[in-house]
matplotlib code that plots the C-alpha trace (Angstrom):
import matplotlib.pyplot as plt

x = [82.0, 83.7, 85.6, 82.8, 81.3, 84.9, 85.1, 81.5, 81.4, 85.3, 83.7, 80.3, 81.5, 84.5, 81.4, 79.3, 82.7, 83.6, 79.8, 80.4, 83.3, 81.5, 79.0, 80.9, 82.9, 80.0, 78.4, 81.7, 80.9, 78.4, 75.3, 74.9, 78.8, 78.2, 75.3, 77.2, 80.7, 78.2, 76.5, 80.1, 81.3, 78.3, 78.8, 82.4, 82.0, 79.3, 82.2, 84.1, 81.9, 81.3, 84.5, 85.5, 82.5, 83.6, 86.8, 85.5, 83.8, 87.4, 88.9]
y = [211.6, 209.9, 208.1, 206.4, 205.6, 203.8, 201.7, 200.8, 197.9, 196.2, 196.5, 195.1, 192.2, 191.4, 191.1, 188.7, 186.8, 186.7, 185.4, 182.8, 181.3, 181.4, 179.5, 176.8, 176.2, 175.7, 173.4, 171.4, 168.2, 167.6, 165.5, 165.0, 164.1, 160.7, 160.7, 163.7, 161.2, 158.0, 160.3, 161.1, 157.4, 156.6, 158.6, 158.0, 154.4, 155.0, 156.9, 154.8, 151.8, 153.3, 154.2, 150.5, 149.3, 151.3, 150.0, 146.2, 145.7, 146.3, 143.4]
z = [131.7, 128.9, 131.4, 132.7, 129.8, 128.6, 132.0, 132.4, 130.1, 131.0, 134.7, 133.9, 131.9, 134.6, 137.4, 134.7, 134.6, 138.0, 138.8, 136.0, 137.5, 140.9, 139.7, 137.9, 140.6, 143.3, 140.8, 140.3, 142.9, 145.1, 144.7, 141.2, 140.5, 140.1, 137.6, 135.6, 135.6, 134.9, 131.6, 130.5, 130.5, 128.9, 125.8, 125.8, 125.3, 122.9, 120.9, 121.4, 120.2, 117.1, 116.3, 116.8, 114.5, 111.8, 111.7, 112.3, 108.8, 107.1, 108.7]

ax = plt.figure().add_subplot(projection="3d")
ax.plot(x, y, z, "-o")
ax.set_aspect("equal")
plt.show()
């Protein structure tokens, strides 16, 4: 019974993994890819902005 003891958690944990990448790759797409694109463009060019406006006052 050792055996089973040793292989239980590689097995358990490669099922939780294998459901994880299931489920990211359903998500990827679909109806809420525009508004997730649109929110990471937004906070680019806030990074972006305020990396420029820190480096504006020294000029």
């Amino acid at each position: 019974m050792d055996y089973v003891s040793a292989l239980l958690p590689p097995v358990v944990m490669a099922v939780f993994f294998i459901g994880l990448i299931r489920v990211i790759v359903k998500t990827q797409g679909g109806a809420n890819k525009a508004k997730e694109d649109a929110a990471v463009d937004a906070a680019l060019a806030r990074a972006e902005g305020a990396r420029q406006a820190s480096v504006s006052p020294e000029a």
